[in-house]
N, CA, C and O atoms as a GROMACS GRO file, in nm:
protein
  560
    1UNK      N    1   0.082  -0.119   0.000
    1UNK     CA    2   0.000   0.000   0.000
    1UNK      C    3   0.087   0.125   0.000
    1UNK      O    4   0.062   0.225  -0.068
    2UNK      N    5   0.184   0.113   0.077
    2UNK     CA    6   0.321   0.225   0.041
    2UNK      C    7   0.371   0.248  -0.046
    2UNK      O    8   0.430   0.357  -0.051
    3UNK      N    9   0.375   0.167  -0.152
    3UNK     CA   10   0.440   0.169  -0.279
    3UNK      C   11   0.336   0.273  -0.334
    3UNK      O   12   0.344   0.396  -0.342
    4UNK      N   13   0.230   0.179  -0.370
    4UNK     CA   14   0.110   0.214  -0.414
    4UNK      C   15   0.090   0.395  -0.449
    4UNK      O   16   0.080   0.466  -0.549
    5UNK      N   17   0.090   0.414  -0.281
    5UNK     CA   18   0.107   0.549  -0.242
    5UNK      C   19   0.175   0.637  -0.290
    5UNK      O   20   0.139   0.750  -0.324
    6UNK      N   21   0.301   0.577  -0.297
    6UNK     CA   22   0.415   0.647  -0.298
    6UNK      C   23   0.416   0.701  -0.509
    6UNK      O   24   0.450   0.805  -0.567
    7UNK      N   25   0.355   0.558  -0.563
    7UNK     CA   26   0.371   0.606  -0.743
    7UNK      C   27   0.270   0.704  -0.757
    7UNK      O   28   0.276   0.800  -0.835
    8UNK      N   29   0.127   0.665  -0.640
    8UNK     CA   30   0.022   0.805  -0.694
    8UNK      C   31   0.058   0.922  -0.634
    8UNK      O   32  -0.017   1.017  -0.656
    9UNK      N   33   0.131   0.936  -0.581
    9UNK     CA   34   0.168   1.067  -0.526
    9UNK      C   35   0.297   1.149  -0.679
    9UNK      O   36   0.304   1.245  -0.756
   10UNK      N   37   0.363   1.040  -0.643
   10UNK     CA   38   0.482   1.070  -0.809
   10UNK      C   39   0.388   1.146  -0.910
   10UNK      O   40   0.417   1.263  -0.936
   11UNK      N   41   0.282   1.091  -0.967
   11UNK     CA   42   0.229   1.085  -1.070
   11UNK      C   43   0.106   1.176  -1.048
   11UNK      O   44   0.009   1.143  -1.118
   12UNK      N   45   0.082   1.312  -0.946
   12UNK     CA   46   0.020   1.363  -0.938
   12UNK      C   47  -0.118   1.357  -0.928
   12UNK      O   48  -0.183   1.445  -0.983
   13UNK      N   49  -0.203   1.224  -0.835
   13UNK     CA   50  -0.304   1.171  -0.849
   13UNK      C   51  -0.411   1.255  -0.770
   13UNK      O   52  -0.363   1.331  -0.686
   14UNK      N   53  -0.553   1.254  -0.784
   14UNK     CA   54  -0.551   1.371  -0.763
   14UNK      C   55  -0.602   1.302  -0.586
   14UNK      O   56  -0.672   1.202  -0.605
   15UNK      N   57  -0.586   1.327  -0.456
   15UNK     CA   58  -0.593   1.277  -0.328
   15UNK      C   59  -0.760   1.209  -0.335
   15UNK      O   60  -0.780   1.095  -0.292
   16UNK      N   61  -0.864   1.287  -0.389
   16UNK     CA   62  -1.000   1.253  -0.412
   16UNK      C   63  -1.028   1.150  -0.461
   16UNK      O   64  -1.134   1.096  -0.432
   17UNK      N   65  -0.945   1.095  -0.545
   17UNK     CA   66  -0.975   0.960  -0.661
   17UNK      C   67  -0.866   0.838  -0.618
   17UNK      O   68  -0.878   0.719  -0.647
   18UNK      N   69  -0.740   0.910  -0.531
   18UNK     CA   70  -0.659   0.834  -0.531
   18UNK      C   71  -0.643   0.730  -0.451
   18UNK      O   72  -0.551   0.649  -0.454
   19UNK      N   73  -0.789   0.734  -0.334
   19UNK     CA   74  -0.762   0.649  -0.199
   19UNK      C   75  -0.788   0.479  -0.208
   19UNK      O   76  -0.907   0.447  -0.210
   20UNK      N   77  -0.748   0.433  -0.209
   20UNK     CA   78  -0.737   0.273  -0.242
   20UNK      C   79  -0.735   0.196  -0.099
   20UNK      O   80  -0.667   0.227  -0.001
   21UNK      N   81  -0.845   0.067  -0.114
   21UNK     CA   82  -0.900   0.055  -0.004
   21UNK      C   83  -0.855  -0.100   0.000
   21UNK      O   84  -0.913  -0.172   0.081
   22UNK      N   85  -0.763  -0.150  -0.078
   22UNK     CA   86  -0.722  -0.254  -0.092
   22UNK      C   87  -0.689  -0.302  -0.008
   22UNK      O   88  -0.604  -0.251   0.065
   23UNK      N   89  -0.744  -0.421   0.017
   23UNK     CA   90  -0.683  -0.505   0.169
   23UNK      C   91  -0.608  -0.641   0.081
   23UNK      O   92  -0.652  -0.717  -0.005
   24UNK      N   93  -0.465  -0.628   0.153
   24UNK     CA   94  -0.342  -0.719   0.100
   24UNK      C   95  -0.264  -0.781   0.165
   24UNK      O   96  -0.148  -0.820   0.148
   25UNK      N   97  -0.392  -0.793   0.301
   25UNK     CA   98  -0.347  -0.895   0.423
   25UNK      C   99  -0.345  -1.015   0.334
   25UNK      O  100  -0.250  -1.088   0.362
   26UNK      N  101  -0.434  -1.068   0.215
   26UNK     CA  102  -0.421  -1.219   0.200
   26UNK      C  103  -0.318  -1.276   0.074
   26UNK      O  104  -0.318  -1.382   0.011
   27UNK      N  105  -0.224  -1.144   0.068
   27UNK     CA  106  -0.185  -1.167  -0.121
   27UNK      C  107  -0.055  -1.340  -0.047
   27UNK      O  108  -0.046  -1.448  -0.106
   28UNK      N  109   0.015  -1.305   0.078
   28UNK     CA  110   0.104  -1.459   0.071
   28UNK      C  111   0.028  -1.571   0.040
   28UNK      O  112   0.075  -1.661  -0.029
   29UNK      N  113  -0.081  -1.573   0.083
   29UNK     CA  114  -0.188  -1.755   0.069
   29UNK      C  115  -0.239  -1.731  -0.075
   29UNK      O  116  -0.239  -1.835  -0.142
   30UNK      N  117  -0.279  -1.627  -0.136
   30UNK     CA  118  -0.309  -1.639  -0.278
   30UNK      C  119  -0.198  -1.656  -0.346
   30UNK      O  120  -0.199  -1.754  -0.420
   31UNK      N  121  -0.073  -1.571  -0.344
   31UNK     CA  122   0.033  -1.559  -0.426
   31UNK      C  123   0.086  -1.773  -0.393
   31UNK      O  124   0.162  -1.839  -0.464
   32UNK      N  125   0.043  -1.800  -0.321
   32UNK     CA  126   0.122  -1.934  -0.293
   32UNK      C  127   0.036  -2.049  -0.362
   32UNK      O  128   0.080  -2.159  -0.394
   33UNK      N  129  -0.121  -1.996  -0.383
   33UNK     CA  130  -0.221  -2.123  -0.388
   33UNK      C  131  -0.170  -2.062  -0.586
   33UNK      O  132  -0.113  -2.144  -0.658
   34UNK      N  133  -0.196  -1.952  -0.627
   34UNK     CA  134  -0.126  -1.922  -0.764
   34UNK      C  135  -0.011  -2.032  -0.790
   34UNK      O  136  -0.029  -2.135  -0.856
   35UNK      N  137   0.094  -1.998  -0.736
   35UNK     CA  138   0.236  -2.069  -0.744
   35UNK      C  139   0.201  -2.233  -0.724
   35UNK      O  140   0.282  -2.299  -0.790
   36UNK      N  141   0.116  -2.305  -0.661
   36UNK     CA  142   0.067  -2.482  -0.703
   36UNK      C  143   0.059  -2.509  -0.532
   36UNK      O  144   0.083  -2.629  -0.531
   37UNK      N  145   0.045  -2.483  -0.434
   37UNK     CA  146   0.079  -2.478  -0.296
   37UNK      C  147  -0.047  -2.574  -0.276
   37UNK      O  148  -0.150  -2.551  -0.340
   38UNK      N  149  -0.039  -2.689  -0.183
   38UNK     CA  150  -0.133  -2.760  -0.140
   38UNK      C  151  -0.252  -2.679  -0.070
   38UNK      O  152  -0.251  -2.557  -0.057
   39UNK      N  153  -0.351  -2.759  -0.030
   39UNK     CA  154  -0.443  -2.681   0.011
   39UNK      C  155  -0.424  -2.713   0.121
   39UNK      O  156  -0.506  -2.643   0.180
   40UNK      N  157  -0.356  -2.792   0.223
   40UNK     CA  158  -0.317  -2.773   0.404
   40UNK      C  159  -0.223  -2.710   0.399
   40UNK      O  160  -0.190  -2.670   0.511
   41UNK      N  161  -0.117  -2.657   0.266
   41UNK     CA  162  -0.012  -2.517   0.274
   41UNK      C  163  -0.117  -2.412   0.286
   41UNK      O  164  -0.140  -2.371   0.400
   42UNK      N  165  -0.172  -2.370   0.204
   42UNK     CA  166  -0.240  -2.273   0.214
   42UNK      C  167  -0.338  -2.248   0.341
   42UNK      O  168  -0.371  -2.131   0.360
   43UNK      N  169  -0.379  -2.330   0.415
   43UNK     CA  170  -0.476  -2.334   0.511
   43UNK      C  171  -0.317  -2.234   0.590
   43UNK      O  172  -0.283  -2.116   0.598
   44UNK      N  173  -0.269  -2.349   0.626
   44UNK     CA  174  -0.141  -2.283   0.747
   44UNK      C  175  -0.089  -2.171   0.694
   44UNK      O  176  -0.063  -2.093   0.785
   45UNK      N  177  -0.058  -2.121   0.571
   45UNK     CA  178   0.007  -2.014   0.558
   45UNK      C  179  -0.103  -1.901   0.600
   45UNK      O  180  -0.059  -1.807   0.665
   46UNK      N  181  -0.235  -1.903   0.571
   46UNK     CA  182  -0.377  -1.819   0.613
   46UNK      C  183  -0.404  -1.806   0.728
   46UNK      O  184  -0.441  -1.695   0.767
   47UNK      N  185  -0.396  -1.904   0.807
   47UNK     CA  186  -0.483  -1.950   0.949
   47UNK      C  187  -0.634  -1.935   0.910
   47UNK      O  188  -0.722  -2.000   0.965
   48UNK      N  189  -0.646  -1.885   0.857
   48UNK     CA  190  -0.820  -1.894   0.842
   48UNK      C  191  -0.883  -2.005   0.822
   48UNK      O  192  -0.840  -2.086   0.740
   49UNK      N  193  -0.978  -2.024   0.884
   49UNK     CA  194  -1.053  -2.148   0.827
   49UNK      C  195  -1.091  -2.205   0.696
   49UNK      O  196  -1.122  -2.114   0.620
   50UNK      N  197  -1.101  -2.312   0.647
   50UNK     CA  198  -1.104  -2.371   0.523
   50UNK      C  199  -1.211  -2.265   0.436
   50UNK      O  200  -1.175  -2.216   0.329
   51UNK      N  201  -1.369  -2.230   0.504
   51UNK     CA  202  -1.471  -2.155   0.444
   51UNK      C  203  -1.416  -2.045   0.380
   51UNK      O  204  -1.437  -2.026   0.260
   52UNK      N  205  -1.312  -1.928   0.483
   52UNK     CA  206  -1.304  -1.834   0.469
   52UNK      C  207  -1.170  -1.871   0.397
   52UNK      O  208  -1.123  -1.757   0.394
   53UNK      N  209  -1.103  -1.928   0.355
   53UNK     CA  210  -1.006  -1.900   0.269
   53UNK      C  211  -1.027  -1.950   0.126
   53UNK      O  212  -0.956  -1.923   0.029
   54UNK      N  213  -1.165  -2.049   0.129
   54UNK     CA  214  -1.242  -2.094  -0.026
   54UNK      C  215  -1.290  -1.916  -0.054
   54UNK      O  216  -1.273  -1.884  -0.171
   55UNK      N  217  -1.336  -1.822   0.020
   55UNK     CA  218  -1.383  -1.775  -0.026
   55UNK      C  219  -1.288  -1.667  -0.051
   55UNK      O  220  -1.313  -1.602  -0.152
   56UNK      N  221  -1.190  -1.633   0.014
   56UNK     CA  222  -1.077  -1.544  -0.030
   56UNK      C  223  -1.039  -1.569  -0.179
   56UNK      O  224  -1.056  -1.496  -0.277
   57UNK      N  225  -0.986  -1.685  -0.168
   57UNK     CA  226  -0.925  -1.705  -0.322
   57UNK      C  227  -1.058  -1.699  -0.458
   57UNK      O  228  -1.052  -1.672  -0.578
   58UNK      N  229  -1.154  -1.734  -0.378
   58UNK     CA  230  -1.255  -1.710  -0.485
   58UNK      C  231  -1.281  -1.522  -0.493
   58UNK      O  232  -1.283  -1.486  -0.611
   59UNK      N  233  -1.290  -1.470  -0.450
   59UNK     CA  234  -1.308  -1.319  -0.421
   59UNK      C  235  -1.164  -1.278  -0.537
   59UNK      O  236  -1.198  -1.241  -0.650
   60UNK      N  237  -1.040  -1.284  -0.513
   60UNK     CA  238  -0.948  -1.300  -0.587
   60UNK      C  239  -0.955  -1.353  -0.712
   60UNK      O  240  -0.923  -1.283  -0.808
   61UNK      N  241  -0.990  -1.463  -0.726
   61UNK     CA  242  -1.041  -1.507  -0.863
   61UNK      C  243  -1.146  -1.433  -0.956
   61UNK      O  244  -1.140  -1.423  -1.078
   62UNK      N  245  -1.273  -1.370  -0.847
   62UNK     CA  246  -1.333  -1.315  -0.929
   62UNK      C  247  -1.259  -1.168  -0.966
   62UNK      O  248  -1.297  -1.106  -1.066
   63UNK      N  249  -1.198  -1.138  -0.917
   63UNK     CA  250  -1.116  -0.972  -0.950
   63UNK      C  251  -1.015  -1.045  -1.057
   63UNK      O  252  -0.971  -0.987  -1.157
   64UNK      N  253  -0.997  -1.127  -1.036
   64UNK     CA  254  -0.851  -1.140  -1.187
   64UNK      C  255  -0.944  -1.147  -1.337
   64UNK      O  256  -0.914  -1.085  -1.439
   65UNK      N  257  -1.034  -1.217  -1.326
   65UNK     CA  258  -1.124  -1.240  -1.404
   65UNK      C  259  -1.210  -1.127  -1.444
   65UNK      O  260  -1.229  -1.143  -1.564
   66UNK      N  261  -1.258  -1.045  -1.413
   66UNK     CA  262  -1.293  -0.873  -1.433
   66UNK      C  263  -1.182  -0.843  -1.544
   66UNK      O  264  -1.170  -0.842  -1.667
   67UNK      N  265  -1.113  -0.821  -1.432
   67UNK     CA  266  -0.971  -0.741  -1.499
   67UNK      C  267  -0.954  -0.792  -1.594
   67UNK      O  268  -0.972  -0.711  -1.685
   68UNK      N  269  -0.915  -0.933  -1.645
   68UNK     CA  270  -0.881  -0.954  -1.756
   68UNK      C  271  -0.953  -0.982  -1.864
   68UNK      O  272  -0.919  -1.036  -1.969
   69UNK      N  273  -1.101  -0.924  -1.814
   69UNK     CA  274  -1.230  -0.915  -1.962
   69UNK      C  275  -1.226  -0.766  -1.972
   69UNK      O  276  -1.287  -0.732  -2.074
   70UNK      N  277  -1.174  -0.655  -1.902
   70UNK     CA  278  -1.132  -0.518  -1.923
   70UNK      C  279  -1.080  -0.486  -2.073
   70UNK      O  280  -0.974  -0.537  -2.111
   71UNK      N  281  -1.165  -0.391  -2.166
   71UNK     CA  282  -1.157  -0.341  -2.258
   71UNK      C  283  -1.040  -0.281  -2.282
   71UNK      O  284  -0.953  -0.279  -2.194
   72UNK      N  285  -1.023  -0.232  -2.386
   72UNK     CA  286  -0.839  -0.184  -2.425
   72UNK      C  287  -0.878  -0.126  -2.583
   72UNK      O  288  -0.896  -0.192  -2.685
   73UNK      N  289  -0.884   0.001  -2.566
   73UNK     CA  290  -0.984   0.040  -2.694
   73UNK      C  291  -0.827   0.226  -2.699
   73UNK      O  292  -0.872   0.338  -2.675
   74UNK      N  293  -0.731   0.214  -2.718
   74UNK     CA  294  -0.677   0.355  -2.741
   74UNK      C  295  -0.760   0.438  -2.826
   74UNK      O  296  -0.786   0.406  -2.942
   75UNK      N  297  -0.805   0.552  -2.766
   75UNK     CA  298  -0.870   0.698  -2.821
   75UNK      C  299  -0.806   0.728  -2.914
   75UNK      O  300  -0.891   0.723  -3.002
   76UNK      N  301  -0.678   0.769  -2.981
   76UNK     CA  302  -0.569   0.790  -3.016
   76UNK      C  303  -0.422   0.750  -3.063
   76UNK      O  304  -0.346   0.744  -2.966
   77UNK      N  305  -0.360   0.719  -3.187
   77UNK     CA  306  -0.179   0.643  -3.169
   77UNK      C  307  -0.149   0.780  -3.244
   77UNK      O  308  -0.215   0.862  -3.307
   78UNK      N  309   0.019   0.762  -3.194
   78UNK     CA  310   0.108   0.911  -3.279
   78UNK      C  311   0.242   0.747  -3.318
   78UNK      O  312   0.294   0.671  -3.235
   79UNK      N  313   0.251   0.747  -3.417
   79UNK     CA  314   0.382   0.658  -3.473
   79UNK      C  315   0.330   0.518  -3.387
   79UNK      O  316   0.411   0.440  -3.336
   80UNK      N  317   0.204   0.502  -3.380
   80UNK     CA  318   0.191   0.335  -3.337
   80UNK      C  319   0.177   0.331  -3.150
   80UNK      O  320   0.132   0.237  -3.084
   81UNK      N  321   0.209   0.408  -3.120
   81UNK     CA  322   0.192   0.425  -2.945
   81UNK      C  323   0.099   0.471  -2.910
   81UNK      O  324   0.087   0.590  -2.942
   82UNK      N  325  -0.005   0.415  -2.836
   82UNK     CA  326  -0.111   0.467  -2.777
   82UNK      C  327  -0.080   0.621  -2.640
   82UNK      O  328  -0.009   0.629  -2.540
   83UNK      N  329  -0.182   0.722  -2.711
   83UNK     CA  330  -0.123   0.770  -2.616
   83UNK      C  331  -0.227   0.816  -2.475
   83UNK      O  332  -0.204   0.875  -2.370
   84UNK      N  333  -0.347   0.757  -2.535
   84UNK     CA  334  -0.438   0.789  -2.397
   84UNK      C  335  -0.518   0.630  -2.435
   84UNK      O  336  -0.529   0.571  -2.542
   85UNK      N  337  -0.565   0.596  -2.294
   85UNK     CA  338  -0.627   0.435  -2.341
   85UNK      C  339  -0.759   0.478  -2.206
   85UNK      O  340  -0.725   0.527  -2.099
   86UNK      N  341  -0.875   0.455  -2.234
   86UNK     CA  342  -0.935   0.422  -2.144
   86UNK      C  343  -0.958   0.261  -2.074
   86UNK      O  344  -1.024   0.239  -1.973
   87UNK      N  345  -0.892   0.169  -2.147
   87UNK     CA  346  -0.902   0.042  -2.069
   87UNK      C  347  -0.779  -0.015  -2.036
   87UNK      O  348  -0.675   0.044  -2.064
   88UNK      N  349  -0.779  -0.137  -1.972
   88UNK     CA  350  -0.665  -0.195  -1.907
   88UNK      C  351  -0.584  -0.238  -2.039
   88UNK      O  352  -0.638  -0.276  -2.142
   89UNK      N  353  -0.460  -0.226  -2.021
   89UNK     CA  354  -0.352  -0.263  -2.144
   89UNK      C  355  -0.353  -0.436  -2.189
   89UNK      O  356  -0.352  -0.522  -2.100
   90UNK      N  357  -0.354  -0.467  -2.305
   90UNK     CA  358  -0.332  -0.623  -2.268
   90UNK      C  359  -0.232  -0.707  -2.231
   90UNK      O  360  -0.242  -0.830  -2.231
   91UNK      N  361  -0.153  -0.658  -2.206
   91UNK     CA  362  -0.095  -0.727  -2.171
   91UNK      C  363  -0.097  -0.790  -1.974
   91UNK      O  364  -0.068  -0.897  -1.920
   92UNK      N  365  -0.147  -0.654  -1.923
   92UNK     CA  366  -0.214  -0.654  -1.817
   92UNK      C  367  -0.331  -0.812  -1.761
   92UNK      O  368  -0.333  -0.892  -1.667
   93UNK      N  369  -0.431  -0.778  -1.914
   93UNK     CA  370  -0.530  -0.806  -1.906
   93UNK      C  371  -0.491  -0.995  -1.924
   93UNK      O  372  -0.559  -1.078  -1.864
   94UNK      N  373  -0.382  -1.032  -2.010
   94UNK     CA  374  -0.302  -1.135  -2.014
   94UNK      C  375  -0.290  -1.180  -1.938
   94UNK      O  376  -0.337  -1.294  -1.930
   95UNK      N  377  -0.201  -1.108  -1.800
   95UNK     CA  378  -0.121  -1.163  -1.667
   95UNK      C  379  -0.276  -1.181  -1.627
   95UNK      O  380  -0.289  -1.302  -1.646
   96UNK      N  381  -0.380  -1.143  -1.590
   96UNK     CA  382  -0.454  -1.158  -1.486
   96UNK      C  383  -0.536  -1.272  -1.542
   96UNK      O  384  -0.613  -1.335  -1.470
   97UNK      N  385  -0.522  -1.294  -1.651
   97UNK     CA  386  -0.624  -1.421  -1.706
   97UNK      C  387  -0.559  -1.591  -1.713
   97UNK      O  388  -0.609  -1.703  -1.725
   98UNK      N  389  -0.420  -1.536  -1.696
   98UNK     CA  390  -0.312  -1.620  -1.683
   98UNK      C  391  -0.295  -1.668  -1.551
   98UNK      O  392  -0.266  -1.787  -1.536
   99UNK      N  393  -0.314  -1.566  -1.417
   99UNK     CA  394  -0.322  -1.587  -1.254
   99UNK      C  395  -0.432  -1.650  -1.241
   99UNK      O  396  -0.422  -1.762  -1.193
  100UNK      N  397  -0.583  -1.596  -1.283
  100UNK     CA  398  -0.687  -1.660  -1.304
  100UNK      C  399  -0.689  -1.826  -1.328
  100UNK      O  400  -0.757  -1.912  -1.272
  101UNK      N  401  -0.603  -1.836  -1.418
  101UNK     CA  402  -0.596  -1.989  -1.449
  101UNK      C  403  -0.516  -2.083  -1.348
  101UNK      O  404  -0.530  -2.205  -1.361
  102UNK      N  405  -0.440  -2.038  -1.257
  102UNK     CA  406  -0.376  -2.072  -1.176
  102UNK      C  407  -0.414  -2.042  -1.082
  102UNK      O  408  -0.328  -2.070  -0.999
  103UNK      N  409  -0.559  -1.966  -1.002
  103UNK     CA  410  -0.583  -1.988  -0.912
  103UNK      C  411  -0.745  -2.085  -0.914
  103UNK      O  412  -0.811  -2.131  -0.820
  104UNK      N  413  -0.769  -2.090  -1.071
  104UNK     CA  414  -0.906  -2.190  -1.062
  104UNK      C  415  -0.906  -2.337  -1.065
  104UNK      O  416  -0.923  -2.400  -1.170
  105UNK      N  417  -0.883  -2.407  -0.915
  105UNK     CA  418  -0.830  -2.534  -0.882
  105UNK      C  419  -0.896  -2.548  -0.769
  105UNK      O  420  -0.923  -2.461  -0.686
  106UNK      N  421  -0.923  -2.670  -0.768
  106UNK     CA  422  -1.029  -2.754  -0.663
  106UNK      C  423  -0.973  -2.734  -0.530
  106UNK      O  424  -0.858  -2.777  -0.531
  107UNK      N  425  -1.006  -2.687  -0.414
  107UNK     CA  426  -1.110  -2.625  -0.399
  107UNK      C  427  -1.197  -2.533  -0.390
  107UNK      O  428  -1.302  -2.530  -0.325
  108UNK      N  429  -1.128  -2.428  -0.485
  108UNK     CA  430  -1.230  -2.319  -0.543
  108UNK      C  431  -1.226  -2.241  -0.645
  108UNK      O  432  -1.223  -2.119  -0.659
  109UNK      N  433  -1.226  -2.404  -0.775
  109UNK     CA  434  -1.293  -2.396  -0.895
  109UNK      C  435  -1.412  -2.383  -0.917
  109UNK      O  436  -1.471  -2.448  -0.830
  110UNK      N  437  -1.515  -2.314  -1.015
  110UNK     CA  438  -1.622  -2.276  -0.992
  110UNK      C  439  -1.699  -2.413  -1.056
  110UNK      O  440  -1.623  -2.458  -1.142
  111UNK      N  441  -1.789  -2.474  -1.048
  111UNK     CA  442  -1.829  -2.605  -1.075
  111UNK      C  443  -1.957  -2.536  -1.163
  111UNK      O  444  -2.063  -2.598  -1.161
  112UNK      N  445  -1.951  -2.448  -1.218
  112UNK     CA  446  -2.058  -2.425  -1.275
  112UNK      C  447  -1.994  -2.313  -1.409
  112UNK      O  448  -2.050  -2.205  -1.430
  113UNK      N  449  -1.875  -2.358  -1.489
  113UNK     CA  450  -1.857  -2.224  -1.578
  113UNK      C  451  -1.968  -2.190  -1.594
  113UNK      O  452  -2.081  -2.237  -1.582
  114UNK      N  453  -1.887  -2.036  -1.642
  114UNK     CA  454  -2.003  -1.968  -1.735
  114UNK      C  455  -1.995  -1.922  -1.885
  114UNK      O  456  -2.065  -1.854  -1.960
  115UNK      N  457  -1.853  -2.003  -1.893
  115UNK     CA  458  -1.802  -1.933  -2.006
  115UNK      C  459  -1.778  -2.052  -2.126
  115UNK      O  460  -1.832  -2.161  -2.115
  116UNK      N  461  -1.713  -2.026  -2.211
  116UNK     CA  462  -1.711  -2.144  -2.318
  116UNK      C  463  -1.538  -2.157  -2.268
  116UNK      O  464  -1.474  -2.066  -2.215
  117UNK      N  465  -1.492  -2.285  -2.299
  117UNK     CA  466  -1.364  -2.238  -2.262
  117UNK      C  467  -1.279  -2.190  -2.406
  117UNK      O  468  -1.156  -2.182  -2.408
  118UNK      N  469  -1.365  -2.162  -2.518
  118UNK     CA  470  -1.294  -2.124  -2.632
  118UNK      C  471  -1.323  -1.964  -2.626
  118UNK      O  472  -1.277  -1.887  -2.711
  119UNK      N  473  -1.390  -1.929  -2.538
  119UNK     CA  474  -1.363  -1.751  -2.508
  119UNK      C  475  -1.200  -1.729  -2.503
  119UNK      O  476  -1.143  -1.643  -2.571
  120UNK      N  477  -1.136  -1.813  -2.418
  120UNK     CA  478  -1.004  -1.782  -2.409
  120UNK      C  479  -0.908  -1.691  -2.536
  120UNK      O  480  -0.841  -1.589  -2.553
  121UNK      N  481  -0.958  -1.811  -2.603
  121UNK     CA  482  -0.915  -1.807  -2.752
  121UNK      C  483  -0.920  -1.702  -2.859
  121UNK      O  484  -0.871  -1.687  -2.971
  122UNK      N  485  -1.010  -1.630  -2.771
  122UNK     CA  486  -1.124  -1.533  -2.887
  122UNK      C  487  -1.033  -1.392  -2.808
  122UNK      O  488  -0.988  -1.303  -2.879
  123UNK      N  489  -1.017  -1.391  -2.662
  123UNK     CA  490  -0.960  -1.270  -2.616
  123UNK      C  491  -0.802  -1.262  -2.647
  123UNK      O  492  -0.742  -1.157  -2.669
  124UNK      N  493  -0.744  -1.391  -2.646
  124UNK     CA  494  -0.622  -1.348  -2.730
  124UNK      C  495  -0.609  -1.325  -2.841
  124UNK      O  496  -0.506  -1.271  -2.881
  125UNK      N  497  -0.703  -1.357  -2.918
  125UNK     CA  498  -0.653  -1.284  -2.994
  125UNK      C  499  -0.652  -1.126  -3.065
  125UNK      O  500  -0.577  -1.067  -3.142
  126UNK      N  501  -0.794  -1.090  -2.984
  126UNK     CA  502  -0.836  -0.981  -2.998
  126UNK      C  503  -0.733  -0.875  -2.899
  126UNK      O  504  -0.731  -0.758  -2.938
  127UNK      N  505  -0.653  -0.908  -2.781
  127UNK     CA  506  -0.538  -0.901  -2.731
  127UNK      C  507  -0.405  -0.840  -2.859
  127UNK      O  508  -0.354  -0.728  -2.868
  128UNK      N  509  -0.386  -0.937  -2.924
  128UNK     CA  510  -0.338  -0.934  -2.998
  128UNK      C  511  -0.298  -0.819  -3.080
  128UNK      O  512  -0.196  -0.751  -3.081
  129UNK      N  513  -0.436  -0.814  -3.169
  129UNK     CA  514  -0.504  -0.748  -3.234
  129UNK      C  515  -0.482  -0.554  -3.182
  129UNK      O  516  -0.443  -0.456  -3.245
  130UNK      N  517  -0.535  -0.577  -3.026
  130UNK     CA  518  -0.534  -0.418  -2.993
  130UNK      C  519  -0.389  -0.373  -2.944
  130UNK      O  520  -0.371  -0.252  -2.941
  131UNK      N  521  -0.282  -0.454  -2.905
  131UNK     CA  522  -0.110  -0.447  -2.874
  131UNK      C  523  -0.043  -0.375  -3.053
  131UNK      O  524   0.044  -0.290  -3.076
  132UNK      N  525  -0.143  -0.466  -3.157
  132UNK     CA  526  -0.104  -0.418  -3.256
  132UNK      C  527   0.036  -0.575  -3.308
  132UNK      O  528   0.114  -0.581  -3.403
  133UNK      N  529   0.018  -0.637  -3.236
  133UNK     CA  530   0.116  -0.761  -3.240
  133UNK      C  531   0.085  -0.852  -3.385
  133UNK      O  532  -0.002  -0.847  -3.472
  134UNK      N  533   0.194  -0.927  -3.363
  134UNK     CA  534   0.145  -1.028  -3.501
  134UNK      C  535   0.034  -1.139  -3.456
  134UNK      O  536   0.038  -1.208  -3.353
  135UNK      N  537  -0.076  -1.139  -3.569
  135UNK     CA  538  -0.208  -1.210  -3.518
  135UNK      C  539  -0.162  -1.365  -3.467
  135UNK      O  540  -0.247  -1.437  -3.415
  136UNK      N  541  -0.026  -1.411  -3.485
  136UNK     CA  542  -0.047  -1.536  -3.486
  136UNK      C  543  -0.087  -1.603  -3.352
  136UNK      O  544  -0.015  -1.575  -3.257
  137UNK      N  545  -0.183  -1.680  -3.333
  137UNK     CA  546  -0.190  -1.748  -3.208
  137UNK      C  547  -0.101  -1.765  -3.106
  137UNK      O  548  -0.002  -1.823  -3.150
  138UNK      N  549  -0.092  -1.738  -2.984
  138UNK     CA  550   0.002  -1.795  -2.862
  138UNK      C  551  -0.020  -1.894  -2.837
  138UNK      O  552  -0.136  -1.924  -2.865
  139UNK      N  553   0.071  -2.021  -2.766
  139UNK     CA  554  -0.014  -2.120  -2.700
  139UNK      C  555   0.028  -2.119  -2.584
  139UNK      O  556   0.150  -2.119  -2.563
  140UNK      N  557  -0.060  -2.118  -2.487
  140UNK     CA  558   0.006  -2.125  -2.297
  140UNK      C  559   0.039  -2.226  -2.253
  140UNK      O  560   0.079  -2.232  -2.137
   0.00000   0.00000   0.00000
């Protein structure tokens, strides 16, 4: 949250818009259940009870998953560089769909998609597409 602080302050943010309410007491047990960490690692690294830490990482899951259906539409390029964007960059939108996939594991995979899993497919490339990159497919 200091960091945080410290770049919106750099970057002239304005104090009204800038207050961030982020709670990042739980990023070690997510950052670990991300990284392949058993689920009695993760219990002990949390202390929280099994309920409340299904539902942490799910809360987490659903924010990576937002983020990485976040639009990416530049207003504007001067020589190919975007220079004002109202949506998240993709490559951004990449990493979080990529964490996403690494934190949706039993026990708190959603047992009910909602999605096709060939959406994937469809946002990279449209990813792609708005970076300005070569169309060819990635494979993860």
């Amino acid at each position: 949250m200091d960091r945080l602080a410290e770049v919106q302050k750099m970057h002239s943010v304005d104090d009204s818009i800038g207050v961030c309410d982020f709670d990042i007491s739980n990023y070690a047990v997510v950052s670990a259940w991300a990284a392949g960490c058993t689920w009695n690692e993760a219990l002990a690294i949390s202390g929280a009870s099994p309920g409340d830490l299904a539902r942490t990482l799910s809360r987490a899951l659903d924010g990576l998953r937002q983020l990485g259906n976040l639009p990416y539409s530049p207003v504007r390029k001067m020589d190919g560089i975007p220079l004002t964007s109202p949506g998240i960059h993709p490559e951004v939108r990449r990493l979080c769909r990529d964490a996403a996939r690494f934190l949706n594991r039993y026990p708190v995979r959603d047992p009910l998609a909602l999605t096709d899993p060939s959406v994937d497919a469809v946002l990279l490339d449209l990813d792609e597409l708005d970076s300005g990159a070569d169309a060819t497919p990635r494979l993860n």
